[in-house]
C-alpha positions in Angstrom: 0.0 0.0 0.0 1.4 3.7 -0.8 3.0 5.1 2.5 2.2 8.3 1.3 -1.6 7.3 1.3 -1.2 6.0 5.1 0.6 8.9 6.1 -1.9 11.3 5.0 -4.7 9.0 6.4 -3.1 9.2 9.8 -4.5 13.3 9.9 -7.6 12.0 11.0 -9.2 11.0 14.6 -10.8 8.4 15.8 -14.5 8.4 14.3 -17.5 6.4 15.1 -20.0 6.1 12.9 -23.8 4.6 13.2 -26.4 4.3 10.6 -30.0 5.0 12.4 -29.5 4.7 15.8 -27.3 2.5 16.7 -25.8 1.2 19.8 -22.5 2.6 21.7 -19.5 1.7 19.2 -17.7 0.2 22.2 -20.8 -1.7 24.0 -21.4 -5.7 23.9 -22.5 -7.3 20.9 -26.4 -9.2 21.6 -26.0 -12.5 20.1 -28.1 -13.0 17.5 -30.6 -15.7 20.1 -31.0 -12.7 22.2 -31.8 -10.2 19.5 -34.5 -13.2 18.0 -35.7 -13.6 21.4 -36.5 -9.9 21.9 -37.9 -9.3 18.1 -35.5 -7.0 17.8 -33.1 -6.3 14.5 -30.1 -8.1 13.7 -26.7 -6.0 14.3 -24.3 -5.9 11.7 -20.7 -3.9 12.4 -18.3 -2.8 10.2 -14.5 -1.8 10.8 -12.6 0.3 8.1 -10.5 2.8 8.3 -10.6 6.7 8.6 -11.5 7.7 4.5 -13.6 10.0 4.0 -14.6 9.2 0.3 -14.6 5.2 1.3 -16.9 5.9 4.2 -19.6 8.0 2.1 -19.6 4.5 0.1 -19.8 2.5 2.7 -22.9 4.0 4.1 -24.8 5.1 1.3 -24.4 1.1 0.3 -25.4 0.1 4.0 -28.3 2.4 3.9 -29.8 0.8 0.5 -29.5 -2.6 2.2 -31.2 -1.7 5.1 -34.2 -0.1 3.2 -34.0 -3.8 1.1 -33.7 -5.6 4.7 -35.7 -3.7 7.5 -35.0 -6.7 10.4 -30.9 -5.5 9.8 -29.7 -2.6 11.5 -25.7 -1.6 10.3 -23.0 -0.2 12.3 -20.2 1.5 10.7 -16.9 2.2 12.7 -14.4 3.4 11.6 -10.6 4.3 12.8 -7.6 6.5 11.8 -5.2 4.2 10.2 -2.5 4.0 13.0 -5.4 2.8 15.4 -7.3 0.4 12.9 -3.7 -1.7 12.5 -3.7 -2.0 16.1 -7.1 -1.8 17.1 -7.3 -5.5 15.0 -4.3 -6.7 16.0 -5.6 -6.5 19.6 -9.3 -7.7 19.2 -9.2 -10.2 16.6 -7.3 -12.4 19.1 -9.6 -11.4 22.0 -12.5 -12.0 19.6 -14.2 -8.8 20.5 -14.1 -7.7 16.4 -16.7 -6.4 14.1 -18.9 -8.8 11.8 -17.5 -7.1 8.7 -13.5 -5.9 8.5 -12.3 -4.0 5.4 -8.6 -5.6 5.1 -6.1 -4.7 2.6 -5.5 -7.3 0.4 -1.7 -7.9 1.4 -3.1 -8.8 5.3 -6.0 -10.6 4.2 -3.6 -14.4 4.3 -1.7 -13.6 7.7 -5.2 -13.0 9.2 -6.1 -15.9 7.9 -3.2 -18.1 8.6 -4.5 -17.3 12.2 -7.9 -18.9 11.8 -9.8 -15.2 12.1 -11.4 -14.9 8.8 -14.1 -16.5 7.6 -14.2 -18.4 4.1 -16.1 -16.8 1.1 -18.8 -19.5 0.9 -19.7 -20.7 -2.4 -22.9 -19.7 -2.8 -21.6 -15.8 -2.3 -18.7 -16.7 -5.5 -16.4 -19.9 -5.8 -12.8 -19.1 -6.3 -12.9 -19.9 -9.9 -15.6 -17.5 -10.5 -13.7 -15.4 -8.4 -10.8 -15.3 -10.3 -13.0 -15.2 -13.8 -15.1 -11.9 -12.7 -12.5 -9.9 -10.2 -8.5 -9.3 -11.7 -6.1 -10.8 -11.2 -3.9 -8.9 -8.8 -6.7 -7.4 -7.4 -8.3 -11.1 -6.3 -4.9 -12.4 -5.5 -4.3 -11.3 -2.1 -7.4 -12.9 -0.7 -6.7 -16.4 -2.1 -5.0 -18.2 0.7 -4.2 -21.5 -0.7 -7.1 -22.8 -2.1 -9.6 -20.4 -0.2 -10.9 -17.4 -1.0 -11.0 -14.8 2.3 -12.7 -12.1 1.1 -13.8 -9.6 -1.9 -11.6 -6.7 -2.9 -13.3 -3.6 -4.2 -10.4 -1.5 -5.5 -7.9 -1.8 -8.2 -4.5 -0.4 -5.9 -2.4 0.9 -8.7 1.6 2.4 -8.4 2.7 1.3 -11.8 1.8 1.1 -15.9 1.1 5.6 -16.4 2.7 8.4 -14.9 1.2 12.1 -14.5 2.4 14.3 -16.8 2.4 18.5 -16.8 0.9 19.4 -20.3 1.6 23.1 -19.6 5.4 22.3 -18.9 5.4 19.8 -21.9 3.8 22.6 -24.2 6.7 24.8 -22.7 9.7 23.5 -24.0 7.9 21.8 -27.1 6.4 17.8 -26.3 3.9 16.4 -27.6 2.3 14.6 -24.8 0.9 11.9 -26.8 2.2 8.4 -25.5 6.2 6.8 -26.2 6.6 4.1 -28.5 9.5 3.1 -26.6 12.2 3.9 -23.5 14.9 6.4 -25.7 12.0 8.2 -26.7 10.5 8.8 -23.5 13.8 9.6 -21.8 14.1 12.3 -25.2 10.8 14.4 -24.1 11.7 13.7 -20.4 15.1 15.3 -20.3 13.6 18.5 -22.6 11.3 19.0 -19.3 14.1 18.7 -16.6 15.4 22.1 -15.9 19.7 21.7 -14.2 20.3 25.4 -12.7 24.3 25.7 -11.4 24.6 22.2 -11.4 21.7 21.8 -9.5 18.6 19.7 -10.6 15.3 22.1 -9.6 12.7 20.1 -11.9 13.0 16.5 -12.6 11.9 15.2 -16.0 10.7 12.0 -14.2 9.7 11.7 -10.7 10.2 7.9 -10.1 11.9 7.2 -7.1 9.6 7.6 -4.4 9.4 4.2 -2.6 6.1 2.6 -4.2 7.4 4.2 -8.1 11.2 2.6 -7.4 9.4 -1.1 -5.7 6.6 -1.3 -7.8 8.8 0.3 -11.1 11.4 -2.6 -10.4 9.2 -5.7 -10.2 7.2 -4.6 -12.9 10.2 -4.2 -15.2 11.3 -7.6 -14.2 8.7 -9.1 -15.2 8.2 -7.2 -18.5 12.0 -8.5 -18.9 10.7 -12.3 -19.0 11.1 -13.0 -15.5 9.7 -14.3 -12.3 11.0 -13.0 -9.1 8.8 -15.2 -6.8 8.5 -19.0 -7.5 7.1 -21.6 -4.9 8.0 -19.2 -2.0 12.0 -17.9 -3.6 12.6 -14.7 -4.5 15.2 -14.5 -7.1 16.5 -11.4 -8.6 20.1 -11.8 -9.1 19.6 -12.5 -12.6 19.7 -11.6 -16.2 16.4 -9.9 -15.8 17.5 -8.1 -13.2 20.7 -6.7 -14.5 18.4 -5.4 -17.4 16.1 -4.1 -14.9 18.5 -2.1 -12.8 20.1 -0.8 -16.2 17.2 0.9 -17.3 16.2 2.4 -13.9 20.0 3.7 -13.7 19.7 4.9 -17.3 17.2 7.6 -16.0 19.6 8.9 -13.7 22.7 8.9 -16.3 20.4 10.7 -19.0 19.8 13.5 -16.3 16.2 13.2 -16.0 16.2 12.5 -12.3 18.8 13.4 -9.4 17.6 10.7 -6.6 19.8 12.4 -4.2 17.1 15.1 -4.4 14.4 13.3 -5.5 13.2 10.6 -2.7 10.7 9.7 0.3 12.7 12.1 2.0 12.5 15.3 -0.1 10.9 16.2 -3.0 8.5 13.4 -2.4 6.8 12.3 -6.2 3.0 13.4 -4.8 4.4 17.0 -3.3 7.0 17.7 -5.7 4.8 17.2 -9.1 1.3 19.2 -7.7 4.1 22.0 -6.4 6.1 21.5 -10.0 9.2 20.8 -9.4 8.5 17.4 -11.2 7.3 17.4 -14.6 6.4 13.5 -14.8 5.5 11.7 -12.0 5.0 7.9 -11.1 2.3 7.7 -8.5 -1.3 6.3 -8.4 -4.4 7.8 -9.5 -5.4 8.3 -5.9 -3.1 11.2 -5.8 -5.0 13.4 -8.4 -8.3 14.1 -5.9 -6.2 14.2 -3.3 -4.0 16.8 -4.3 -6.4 18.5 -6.8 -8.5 20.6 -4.1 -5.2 22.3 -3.2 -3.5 22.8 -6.4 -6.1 23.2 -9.0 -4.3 24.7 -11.8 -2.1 21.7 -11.7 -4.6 19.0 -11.3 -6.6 20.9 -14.5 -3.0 20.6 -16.3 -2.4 17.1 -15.6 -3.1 13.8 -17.4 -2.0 10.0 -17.0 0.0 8.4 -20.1 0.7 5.3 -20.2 4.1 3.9 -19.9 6.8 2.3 -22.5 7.2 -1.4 -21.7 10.0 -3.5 -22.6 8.0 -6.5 -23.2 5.8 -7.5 -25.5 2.7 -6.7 -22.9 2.7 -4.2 -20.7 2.6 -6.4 -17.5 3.3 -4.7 -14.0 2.9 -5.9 -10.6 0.0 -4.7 -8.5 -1.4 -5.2 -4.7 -4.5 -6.5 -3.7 -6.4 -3.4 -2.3 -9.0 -2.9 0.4 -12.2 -5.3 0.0 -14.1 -6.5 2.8 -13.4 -9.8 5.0 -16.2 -11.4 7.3 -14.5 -12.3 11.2 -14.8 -16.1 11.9 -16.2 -15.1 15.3 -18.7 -13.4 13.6 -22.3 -14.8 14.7 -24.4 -13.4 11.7 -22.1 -14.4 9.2 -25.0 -15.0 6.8 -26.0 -11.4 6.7 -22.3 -10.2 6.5 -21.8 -12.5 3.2 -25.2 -11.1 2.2 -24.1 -7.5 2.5 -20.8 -8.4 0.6 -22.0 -10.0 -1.6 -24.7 -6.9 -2.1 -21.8 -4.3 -2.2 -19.2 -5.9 -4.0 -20.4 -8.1 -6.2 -23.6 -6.3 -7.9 -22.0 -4.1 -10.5 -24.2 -1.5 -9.8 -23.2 -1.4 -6.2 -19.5 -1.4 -6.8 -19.5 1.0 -9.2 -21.3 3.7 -6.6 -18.7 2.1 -4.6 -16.2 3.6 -6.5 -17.5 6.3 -7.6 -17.7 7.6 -3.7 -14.3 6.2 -2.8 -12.3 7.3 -5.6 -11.1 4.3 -6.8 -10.2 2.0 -9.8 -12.9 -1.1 -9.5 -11.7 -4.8 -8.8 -14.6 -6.2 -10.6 -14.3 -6.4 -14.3 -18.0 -6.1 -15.2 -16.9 -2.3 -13.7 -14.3 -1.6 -16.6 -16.7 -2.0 -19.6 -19.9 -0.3 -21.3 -21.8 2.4 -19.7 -20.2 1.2 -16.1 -16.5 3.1 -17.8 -18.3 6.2 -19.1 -19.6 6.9 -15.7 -16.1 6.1 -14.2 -14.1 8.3 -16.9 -17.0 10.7 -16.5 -16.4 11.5 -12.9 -12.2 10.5 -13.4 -11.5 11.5 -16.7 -7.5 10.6 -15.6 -8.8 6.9 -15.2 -9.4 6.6 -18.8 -5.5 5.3 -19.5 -5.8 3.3 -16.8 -8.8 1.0 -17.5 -6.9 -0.2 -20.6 -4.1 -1.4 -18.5 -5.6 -3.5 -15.8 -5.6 -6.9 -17.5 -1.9 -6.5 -17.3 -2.0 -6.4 -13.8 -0.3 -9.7 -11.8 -0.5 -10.5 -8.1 2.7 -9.0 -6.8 3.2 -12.4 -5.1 2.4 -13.6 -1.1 5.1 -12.4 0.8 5.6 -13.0 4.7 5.6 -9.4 4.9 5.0 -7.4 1.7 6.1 -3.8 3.2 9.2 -5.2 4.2 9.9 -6.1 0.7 8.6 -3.4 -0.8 10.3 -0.3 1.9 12.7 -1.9 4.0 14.7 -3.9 1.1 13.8 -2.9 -2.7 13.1 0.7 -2.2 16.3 1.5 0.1 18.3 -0.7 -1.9 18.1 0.3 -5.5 17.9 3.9 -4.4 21.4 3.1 -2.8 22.2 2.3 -6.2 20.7 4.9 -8.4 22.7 7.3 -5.8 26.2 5.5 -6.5 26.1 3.8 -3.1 26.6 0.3 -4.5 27.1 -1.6 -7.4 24.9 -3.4 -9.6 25.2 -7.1 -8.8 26.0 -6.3 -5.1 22.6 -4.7 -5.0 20.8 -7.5 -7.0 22.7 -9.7 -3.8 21.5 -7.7 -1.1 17.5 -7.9 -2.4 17.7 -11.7 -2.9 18.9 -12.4 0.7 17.3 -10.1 2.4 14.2 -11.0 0.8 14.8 -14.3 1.2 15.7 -14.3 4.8 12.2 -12.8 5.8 10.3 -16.2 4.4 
């Protein structure tokens, strides 16, 4: 998941939220006997996180259900996203969860692995159907072996288009208008660069922020031919990734990025394109509405274009984003899989869904017809992107995805794109490091 995104998220307090009136947040649960027993509706809560634009989703969604099912009452609570990491770390354990937990994809299998999720039933969807009506990498973080855990609801993107200034292009004369390949990509992004006394003040290409260098490398790779996870080994001391690593370090030798002033550290890819100092970016869609409110003129200036790949498709490697899980502890686990099933599954649903929330859909049915007009309607800088998510792949089930992506890939080849080390000692380092964590 972007850091940035978390970071920003982390702004917020705690919130409660109930739909009609509702019960204290923090009270007991009534079991289902003693709800029956007293005529009175059936509780459903929901955990998610502190978002504004997923929250006005979720409860316009919970209020439709409850107009379609009067004997269910929904609760909605919802956490800044420090306290929502710990708040289930804590309760899943003491089984004192909600019915309903909105997981990011890359958590959904260590929950799991701990016997506190629920399995999708088949009557809600069977994996194969599953894997047939969601994408790939969006599905792929809730398959736990052979069980399905859960339905994502968002496409998470990092990788396959990149922002570009039009006004800045127009400025100094390129045609922004796609690149049939790397040279001539690096051509128009060293013509928007701008070097004064030796010293970079715009970058032609924003790319080494921590999710653009992780997700930018494994996606190469495997636009190269290669596959860096097999059966639980991470390999990238390789052909593939010598050619990866060349190209990334290209970027830097053509002058179109300085990562020593360019990085998570300063001159983030998010802060430094909306406040121009970047003229392309490589950074998810989320970033656009995000940013837009405070830096209009930019946001009006900006569209996504689709990358160069070195393949022959443009694969890339993608997370599983936020869906929805059902607890194991849960005792109305019927009505949970109902309202998943409701909200996730019904095209109609998911696309209000995203709409609200902002985001790229999971489901497929979402990317085609009148379902894409409306998207591209409201998100006109989707549009490059619903072309590229069949290209998406499962970045792979890691013990602990962040670590890989921040604490080994993203420090590592920045190391290297600064002249800290060497090519195959980096591709060394990743591989057993990596390796280590499984």
């Amino acid at each position: 998941m972007n850091r940035k995104k978390e970071l920003l998220w982390l702004c917020s307090g705690l919130c409660l939220i109930a739909l009609l009136l509702s019960a204290c947040a923090g009270g007991n649960k009534a079991t289902t006997a003693d709800q029956e027993t007293a005529g009175e509706k059936k509780t459903l809560r929901i955990w998610t996180h502190q978002n504004i634009s997923f929250l006005d989703g979720y409860n316009a969604l919970a209020e439709e259900y409850m107009q379609l099912h009067p004997e269910v009452e929904i609760v909605i609570e919802s956490f800044d996203y420090d306290t929502f990491i710990q708040t289930l770390q804590t309760s899943l354990p003491a089984k004192t969860e909600a019915d309903i937990l909105t997981l990011f994809g890359s958590w959904v299998c260590s929950y799991a692995e701990g016997e506190y999720l629920d399995g999708v039933p088949e009557d809600v969807i069977s994996v194969a159907d599953a894997k047939e009506q969601i994408f790939d990498s969006a599905v792929g973080g809730y398959i736990c072996g052979d069980v399905l855990f859960g339905i994502p609801q968002e496409f998470n993107i990092e990788y396959g288009a990149v922002l570009v200034n039009k006004n800045i292009a127009e400025e100094v004369g390129v045609t922004v208008d796609g690149w049939a390949d790397w040279d001539e990509f690096i051509a128009d992004a060293k013509k928007m660069a701008v070097v004064q006394d030796g010293v970079m003040t715009r970058a032609g290409f924003n790319f080494t922020g921590s999710d653009g260098i992780a997700t930018m490398f494994h996606s190469l790779y495997l636009q190269n031919g290669g596959q860096y996870l097999t059966d639980g080994t991470y390999t990238v001391d390789t052909t593939e990734g010598r050619k990866t690593l060349e190209l990334m370090k290209s970027f830097i030798d053509e002058g179109i990025n300085d990562p020593l002033l360019f990085n998570d550290e300063e001159n983030w890819v998010g802060d430094s394109y909306f406040s121009e100092t970047s003229a392309i970016g490589l950074v998810g869609p989320w970033v656009v509405p995000e940013y837009g409110g405070d830096y209009p003129e930019v946001a009006e200036a900006t569209v996504y274009v689709p990358l160069p790949s070195v393949g022959p498709e443009p694969v890339f490697a993608a997370a599983s984003g936020w869906g929805m899980s059902v607890s194991a502890n849960s005792e109305v686990q019927d009505i949970a899989w109902d309202f998943i099933k409701f909200a996730a599954l019904d095209a109609e649903n998911a696309l209000e869904w995203n709409l609200a929330s902002g985001t790229l859909p999971a489901l497929k049915a979402v990317t085609e017809g009148e379902y894409a007009a409306e998207l591209v309607q409201k998100f006109p800088f989707f549009e490059p992107f619903l072309d590229l998510l069949e290209y998406g792949r499962y970045e792979g089930q890691f013990p602990d995805r962040d670590f890989v992506w921040y604490e080994v890939a993203y420090p590592r080849v920045l190391e290297f794109l600064q002249g800290i080390r060497n090519l195959d000692e980096t591709l060394t380092t990743m591989e057993n490091e990596v390796q280590g964590s499984f």
